[in-house]
C-alpha positions as CSV (number, residue, x, y, z in Angstrom):
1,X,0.0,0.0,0.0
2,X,1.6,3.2,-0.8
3,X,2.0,6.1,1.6
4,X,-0.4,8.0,0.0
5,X,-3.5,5.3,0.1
6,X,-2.7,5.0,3.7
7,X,-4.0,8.2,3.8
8,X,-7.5,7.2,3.9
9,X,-7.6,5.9,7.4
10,X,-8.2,9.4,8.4
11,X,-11.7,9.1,6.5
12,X,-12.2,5.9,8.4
13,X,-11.7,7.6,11.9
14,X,-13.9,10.2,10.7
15,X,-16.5,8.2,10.1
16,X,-16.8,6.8,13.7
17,X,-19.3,7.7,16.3
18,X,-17.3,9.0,18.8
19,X,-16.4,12.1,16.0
20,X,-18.5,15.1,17.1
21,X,-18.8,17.1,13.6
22,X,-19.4,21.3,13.4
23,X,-20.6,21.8,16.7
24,X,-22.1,24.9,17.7
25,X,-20.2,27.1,19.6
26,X,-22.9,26.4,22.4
27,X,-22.2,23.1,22.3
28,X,-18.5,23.0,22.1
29,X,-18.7,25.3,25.2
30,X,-21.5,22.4,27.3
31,X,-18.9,19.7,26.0
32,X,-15.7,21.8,27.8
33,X,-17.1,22.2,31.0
34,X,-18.5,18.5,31.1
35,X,-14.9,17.2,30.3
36,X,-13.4,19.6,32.7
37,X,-11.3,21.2,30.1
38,X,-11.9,24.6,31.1
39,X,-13.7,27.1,33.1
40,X,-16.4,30.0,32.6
41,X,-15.5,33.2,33.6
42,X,-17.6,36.0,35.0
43,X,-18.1,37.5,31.4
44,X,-18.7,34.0,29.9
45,X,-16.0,33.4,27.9
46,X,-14.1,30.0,28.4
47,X,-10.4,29.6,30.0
48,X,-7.9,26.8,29.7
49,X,-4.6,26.0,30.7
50,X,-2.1,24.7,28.3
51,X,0.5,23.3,31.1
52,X,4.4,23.5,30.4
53,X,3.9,24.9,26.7
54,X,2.2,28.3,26.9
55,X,4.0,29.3,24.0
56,X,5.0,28.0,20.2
57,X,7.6,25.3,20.1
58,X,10.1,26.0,17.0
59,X,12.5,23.9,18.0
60,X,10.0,21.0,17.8
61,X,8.0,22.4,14.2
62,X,9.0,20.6,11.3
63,X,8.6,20.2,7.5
64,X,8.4,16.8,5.9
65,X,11.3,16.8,3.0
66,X,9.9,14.8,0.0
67,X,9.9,15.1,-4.1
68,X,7.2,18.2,-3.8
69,X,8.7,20.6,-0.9
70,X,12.1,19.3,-1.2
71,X,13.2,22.2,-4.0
72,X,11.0,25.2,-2.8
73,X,11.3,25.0,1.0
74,X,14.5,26.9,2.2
75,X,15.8,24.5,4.6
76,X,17.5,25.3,8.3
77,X,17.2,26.1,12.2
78,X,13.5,27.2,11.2
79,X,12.3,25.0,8.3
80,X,13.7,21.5,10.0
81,X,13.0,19.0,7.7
82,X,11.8,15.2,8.8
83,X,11.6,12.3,6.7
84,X,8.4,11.0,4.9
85,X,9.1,7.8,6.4
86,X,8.7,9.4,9.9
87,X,5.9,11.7,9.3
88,X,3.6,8.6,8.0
89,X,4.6,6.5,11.0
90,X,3.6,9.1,13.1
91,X,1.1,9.7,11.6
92,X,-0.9,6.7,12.3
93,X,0.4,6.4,15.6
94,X,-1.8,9.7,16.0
95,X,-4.8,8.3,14.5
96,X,-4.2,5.0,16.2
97,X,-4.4,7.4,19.6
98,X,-7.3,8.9,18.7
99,X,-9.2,6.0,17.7
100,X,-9.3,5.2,21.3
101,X,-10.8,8.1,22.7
102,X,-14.4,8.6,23.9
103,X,-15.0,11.9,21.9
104,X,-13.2,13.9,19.0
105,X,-14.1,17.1,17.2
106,X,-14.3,17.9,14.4
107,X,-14.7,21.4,12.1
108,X,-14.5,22.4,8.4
109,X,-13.7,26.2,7.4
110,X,-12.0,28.7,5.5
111,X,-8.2,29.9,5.5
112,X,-9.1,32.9,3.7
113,X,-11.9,36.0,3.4
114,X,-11.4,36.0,-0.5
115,X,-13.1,33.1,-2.1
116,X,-10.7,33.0,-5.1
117,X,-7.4,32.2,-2.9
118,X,-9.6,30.8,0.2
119,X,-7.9,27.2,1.6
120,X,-10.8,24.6,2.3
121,X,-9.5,23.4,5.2
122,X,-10.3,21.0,8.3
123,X,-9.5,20.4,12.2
124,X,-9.6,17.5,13.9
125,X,-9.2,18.0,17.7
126,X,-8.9,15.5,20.6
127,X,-10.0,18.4,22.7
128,X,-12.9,20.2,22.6
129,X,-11.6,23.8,23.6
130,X,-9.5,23.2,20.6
131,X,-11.9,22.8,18.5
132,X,-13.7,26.1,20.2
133,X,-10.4,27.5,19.1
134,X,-10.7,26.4,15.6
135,X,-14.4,27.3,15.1
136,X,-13.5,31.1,16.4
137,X,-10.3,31.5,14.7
138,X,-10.9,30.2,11.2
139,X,-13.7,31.3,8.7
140,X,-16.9,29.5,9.3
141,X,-18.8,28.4,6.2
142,X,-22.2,29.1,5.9
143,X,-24.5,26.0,5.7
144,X,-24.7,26.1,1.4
145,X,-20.9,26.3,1.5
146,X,-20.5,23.8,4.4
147,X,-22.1,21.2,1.5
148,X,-20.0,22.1,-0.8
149,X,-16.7,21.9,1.4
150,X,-13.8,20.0,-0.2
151,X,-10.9,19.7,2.4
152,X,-7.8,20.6,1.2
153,X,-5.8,20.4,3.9
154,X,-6.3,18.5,7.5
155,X,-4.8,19.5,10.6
156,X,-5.1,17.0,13.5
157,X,-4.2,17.6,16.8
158,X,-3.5,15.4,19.9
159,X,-2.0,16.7,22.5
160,X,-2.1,14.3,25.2
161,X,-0.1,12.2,22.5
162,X,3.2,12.3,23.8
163,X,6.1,11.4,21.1
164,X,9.1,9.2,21.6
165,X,12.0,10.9,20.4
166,X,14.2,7.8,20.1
167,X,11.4,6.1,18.8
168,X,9.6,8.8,16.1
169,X,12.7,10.7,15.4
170,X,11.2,13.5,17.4
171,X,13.3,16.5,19.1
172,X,11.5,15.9,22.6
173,X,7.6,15.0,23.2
174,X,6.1,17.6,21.0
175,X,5.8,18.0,17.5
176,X,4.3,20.0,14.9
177,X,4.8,18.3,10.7
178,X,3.6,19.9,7.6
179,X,3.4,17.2,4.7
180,X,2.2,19.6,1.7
181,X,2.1,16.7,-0.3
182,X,-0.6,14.8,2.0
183,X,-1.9,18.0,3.0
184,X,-1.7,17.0,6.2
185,X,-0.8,19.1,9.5
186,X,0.3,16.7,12.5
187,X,0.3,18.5,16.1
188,X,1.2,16.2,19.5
189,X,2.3,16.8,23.3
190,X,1.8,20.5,23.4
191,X,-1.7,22.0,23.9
192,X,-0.7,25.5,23.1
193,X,-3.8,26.5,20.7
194,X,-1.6,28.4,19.1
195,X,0.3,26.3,16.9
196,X,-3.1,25.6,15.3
197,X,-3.3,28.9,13.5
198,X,0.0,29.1,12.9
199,X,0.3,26.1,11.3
200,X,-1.7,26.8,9.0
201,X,-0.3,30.4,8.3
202,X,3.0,28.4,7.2
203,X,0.9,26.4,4.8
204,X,-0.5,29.6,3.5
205,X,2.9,31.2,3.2
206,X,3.8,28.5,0.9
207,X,0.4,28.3,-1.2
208,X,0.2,31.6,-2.2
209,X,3.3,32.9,-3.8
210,X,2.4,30.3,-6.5
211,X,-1.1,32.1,-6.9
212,X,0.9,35.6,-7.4
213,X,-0.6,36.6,-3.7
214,X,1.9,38.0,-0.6
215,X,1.3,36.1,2.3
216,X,2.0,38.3,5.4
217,X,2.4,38.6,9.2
218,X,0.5,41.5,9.6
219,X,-3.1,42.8,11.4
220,X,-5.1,45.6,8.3
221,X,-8.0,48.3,8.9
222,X,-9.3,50.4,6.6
223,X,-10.6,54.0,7.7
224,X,-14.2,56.1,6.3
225,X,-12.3,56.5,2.7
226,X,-11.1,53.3,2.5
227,X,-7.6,53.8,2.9
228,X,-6.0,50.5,4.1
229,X,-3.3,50.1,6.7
230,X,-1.4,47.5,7.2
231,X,0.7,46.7,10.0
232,X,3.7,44.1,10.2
233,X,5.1,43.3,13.3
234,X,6.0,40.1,15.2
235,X,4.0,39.1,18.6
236,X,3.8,41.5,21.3
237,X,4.6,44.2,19.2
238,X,1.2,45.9,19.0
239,X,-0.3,44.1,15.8
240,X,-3.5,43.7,17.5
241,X,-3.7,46.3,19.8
242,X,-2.9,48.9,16.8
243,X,-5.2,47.9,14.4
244,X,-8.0,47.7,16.5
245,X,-8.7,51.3,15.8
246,X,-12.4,52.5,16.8
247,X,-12.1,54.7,14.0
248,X,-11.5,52.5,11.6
249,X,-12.6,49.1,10.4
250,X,-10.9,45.8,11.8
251,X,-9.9,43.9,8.3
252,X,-7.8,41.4,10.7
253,X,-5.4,41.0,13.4
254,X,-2.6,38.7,12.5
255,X,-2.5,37.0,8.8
256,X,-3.6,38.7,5.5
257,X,-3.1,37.9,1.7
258,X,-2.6,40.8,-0.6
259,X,-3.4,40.2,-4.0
260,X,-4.6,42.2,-7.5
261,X,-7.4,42.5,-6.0
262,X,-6.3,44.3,-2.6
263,X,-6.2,43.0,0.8
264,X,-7.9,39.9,3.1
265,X,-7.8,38.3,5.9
266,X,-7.1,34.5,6.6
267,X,-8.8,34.2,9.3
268,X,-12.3,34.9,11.0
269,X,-11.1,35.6,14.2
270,X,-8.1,37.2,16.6
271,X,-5.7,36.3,19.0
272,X,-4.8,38.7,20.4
273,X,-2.3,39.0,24.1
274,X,-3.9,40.0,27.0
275,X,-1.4,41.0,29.4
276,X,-2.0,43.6,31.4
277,X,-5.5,44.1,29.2
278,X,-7.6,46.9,30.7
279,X,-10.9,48.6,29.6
280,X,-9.5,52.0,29.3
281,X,-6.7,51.3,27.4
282,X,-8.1,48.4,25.0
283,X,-11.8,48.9,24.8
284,X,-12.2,46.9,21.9
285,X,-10.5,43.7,22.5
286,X,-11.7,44.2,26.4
287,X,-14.8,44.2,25.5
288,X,-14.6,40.8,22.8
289,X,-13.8,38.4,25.7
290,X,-17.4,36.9,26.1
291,X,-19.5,34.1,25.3
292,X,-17.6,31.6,22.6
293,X,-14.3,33.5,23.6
294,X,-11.4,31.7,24.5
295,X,-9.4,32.7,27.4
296,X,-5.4,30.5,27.1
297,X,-3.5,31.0,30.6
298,X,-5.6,33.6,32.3
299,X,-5.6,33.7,35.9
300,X,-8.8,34.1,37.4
301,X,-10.1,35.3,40.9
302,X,-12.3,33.9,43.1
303,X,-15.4,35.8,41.5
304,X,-13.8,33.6,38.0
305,X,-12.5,37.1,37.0
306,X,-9.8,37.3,34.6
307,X,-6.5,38.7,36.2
308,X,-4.8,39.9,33.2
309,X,-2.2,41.5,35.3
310,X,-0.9,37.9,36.7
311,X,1.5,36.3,34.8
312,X,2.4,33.7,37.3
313,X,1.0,31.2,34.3
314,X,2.7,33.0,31.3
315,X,3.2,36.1,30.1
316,X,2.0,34.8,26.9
317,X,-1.7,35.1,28.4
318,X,-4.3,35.3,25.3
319,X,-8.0,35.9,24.4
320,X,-9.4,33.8,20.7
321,X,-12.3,35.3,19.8
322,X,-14.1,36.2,16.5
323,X,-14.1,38.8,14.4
324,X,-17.7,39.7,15.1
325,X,-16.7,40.2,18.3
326,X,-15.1,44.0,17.3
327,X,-18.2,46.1,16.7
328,X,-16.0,48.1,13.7
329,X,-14.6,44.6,11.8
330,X,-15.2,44.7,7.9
331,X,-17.4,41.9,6.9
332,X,-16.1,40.1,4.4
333,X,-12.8,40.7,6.1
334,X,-11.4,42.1,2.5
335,X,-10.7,45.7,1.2
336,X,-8.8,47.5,-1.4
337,X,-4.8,48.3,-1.6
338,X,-2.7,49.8,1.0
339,X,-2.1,53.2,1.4
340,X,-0.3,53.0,4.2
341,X,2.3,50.5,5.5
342,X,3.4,50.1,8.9
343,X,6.2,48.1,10.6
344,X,6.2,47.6,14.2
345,X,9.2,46.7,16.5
346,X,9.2,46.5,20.2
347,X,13.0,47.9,20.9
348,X,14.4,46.5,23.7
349,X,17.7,48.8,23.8
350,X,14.9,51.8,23.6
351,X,17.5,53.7,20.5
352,X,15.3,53.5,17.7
353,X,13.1,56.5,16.7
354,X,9.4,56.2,17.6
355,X,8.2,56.6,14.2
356,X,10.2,57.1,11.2
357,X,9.5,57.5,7.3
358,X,10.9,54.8,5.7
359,X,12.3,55.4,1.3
360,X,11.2,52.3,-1.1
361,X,14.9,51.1,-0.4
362,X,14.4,51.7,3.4
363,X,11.4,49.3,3.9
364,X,13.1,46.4,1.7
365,X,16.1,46.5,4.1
366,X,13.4,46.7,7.5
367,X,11.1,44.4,5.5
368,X,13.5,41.6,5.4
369,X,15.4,43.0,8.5
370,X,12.1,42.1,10.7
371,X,14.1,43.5,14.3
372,X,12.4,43.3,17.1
373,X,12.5,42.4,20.7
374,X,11.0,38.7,21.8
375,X,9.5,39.3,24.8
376,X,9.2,36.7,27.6
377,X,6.3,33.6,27.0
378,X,5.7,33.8,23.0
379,X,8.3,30.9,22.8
380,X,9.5,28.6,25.1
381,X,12.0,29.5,27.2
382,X,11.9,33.3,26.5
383,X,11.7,35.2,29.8
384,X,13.0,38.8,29.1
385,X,13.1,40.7,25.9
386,X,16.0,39.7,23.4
387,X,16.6,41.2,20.2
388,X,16.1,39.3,17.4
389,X,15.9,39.8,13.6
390,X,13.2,37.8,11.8
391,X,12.9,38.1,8.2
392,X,9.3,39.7,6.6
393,X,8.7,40.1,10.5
394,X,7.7,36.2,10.6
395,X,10.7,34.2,9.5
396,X,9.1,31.3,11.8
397,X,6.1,31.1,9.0
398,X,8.1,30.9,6.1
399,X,8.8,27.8,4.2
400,X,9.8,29.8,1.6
401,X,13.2,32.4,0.8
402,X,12.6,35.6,2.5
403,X,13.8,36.8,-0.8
404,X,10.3,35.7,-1.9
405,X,7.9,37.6,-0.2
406,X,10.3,41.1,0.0
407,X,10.8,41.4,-3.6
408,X,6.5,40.7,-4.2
409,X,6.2,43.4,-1.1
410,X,8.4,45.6,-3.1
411,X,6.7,45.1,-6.5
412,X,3.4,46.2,-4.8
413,X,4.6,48.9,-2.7
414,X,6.1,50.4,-6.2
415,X,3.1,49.8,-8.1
416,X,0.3,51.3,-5.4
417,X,2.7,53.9,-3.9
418,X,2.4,52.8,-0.5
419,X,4.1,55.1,2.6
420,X,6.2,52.8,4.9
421,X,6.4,53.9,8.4
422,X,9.1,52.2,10.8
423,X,7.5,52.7,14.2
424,X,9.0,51.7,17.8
425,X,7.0,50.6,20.4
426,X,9.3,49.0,22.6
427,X,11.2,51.0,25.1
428,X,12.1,54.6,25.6
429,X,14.5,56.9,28.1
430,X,16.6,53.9,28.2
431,X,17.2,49.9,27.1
432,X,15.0,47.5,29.1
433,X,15.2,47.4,33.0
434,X,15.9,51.1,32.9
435,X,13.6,52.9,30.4
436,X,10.2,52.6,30.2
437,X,7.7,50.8,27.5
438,X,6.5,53.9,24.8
439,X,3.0,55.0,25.9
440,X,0.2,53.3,24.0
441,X,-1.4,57.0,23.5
442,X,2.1,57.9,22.1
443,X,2.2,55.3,19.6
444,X,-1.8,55.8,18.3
445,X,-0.8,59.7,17.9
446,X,2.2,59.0,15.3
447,X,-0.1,56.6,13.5
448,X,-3.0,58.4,13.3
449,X,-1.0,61.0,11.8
450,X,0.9,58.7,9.6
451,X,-2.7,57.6,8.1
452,X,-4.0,60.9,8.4
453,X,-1.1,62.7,6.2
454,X,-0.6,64.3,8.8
455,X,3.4,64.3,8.1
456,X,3.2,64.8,4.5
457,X,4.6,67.7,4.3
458,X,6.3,68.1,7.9
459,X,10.1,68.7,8.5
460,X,12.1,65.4,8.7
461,X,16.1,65.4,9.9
462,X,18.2,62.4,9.7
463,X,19.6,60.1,12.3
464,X,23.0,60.2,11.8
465,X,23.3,56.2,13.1
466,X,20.8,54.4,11.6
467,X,19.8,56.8,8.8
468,X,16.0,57.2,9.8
469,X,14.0,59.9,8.2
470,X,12.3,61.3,12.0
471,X,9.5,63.9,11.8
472,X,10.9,67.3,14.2
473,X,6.3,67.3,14.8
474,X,3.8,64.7,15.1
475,X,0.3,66.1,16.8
476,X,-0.4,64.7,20.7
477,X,3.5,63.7,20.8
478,X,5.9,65.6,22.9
479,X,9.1,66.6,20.9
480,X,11.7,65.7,22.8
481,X,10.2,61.9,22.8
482,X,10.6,62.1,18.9
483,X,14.4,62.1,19.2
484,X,15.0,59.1,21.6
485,X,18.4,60.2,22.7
486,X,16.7,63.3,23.9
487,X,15.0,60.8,26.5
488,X,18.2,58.9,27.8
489,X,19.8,60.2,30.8
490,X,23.2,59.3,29.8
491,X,23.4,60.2,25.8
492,X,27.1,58.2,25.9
493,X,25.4,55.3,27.2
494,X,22.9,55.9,23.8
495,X,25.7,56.3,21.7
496,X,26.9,53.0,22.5
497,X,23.9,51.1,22.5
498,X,22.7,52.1,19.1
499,X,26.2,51.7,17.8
500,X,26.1,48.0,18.9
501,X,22.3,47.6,17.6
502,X,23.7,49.6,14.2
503,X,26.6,46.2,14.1
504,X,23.9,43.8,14.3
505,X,21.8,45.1,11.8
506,X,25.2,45.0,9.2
507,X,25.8,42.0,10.7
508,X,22.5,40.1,10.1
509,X,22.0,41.5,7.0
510,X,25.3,39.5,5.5
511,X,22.7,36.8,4.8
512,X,21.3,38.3,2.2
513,X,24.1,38.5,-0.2
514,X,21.3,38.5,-2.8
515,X,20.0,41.9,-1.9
516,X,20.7,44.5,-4.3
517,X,23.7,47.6,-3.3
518,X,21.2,50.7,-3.0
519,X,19.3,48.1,-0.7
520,X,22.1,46.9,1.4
521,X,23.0,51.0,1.7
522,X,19.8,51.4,3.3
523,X,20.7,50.0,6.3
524,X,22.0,52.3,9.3
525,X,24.7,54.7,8.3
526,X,26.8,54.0,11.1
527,X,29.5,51.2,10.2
528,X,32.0,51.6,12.6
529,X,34.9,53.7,13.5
């Protein structure tokens, strides 16, 4: 029997009793609390735990080499690849496990707003909080389209499966397997919902560059005119929080697709953190968490209150809930071209500019750049901020060559003559454990007027390390803020820390010996002495 007919055991384990198909969001909720998987808060919304992973497991994420992804994938520390072999043993391991269990869930959905690049896709959960994830996350078909639903790719996952490294050729207990040539994504031992969406991002980001779409880490809104922004930025950089703009409408939080046609979402639904979450501050995603939301690694009070300033879980608390949970999302989640085009790093050496205007040359070197700070409990093992540079601002969701995906983002930001912003919302007055995190109503200020035009036709002067166009004015933003050595206490101290950040950006951008000279010149104009 060849690898690929042993594929159609999954069909046979679908076909079982104990598979609960499309349940209501109702349902999925009844089915939670009766198998103690979570709790209801005082708002209604559901919370689970997710135990030692509260965060994404690269380390443990791997694509399966075969004749189909064994030429496009670009292969390394972040595309690991596994052997066919491997994958299809595991594979039936999996659905070996799952045969066994009680109950399994089960729901079919869109990857996808626009219905000419849309990714028929299905779950297949062994826990039912997943699948609530899942249902809220993904696009929901209505019921015509639900009879017309032709899977095209199947993620199952089974957490409580625990791998044997020595055994399935594993890195430790958890694992997370593309196969795009069985169209199959295989998740076990980590119950992180997360890895969920983003596996299927990943499968996205290698889909559509063949269909002549860019694939891209960012969240999109789109204000009264219909001017689109979009905003690129790794997690815990403000995707989420920025874009959910009451002003404007939500197009999406995390994942769009930008094609001929203009902008969509992949997803129905947002993820967004939730640390530290207040009313006042984040009305809108406050104000989401209720019935059929998903609470991962909340603490809750006595009263079932979500804490969101405890982080004795995880910093990496989160709230999944669905887009017609934001009063001002866009429904179909799609909209026209960009007008604006924002990238977001949290800067944990608090030296870059809070907003700078980026040249076409600028935004390729940024673009494929992707600095920013990971800050503690979006990965394993992260528990301060450390600066990292991530290519297209979500290197871990590329199977393909970042050279991919900048040079299509540079074809369209030529041909719809997009304004690239590069702003900072990490630290300020200093580098982490001595500055202090940019104020949120800092950060909406420079945006607003970065949509607004607002610095069109303002002053800009140079920074004469990195080479950043900063504005000398931006409305409800104090000046001296602008010019972040203004806000150090020591400017040696700044001098040397955004020298040393300067190096690493030369230094990381060696890798790209492809990159053209004007674009390697881009980069900061300090070099050295």
């Amino acid at each position: 029997m060849s690898a690929i007919n042993q594929m159609s055991e999954l069909n046979l384990l679908l076909a079982q009793e104990q598979v609960h198909h499309q349940l209501s969001v109702s349902q999925l909720v009844e089915k939670i609390l009766d198998r103690d998987e979570g709790t209801l808060t005082d708002k209604g919304a559901i919370r689970s735990t997710t135990g030692t992973y509260t965060g994404r497991s690269p380390k443990d994420k791997f694509i399966v080499k075969d004749n189909q992804s064994s030429e496009d994938v670009e292969w390394g520390s972040v595309n690991q690849p596994i052997d066919e072999d491997v994958f299809i043993n595991l594979y039936h391991k999996v659905l070996h496990y799952l045969q066994s269990k009680e109950e399994i869930f089960s729901f079919k959905g869109y990857a996808g707003a626009d219905q000419d690049y849309r990714l028929p896709i299905q779950v297949i959960n062994e826990f039912a909080w997943h699948n609530l994830f899942a249902k809220q996350m993904f696009i929901r078909p209505e019921s015509e389209e639900l009879n017309e639903h032709e899977t095209e790719f199947t993620v199952i996952s089974a957490p409580s499966f625990k791998a044997k490294p020595e055994e399935d050729g594993t890195h430790s207990e958890a694992f997370v397997m593309i196969s795009f040539k069985h169209r199959i994504v295989l998740i076990g031992g980590t119950e992180y919902a997360g890895e969920i969406k983003k596996s299927i991002f990943s499968v996205m980001n290698y889909l559509l560059p063949k269909k002549n779409v860019l694939p891209m880490h960012c969240s999109a809104n789109v204000g009264a005119k219909g001017d689109v922004a979009l905003f690129f930025g790794l997690s815990g950089t403000g995707k989420t929080t920025l874009s959910a703009d009451p002003e404007r409408g939500l197009i999406g939080d995390d994942e769009h697709g930008w094609s001929d046609q203009g902008v969509f979402n992949m997803e129905g639904g947002c993820y967004a953190k939730c640390i530290n979450l207040s009313k006042e501050k984040e009305p809108q995603i406050y104000d989401a968490i209720r019935f059929g939301s998903v609470l991962e690694n909340v603490v809750l009070d006595s009263n079932r209150a979500p804490d969101y300033d405890d982080t004795s879980l995880t910093e990496n608390t989160r709230a999944a809930y669905p887009l017609d949970h934001i009063d001002q999302s866009v429904k179909p989640s799609v909209a026209g071209h960009p007008h604006a085009i924002i990238f977001l790093t949290a800067d944990a050496t608090g030296v870059l500019p809070p907003i700078s205007k980026l040249t076409k040359e600028q935004a390729m070197y940024h673009f494929l750049s992707g600095y920013t700070s990971k800050l503690a409990g979006t990965e394993r093992g992260i528990t301060e901020p450390q600066a990292t540079f991530s290519a297209c601002f979500g290197s871990p969701f590329l199977p393909l060559p970042p050279s991919t995906y900048a040079e299509m983002l540079g074809d369209k930001i030529d041909e719809y003559n997009a304004n690239v912003y590069l702003v900072n919302t990490g630290w300020t007055g200093g580098a982490y454990g001595e500055g202090s995190r940019m104020k949120l109503s800092y950060t909406r200020s420079m945006i607003q007027a970065a949509l607004n035009g607002d610095l069109d036709d303002e002053q800009f002067h140079k920074d004469p390390i990195f080479g950043l166009n900063i504005p000398a004015k931006c409305p409800g933003v104090p000046e001296q803020v602008l010019i972040p050595k203004n806000t150090w206490e020591n400017p040696e101290e700044y001098d040397r820390q955004a020298r040393e950040l300067a190096h690493k950006f030369h230094s990381n951008f060696k890798k790209f010996s492809y990159a053209s000279d004007v674009i390697k010149g881009a980069g900061p104009a300090y070099h050295g002495d």
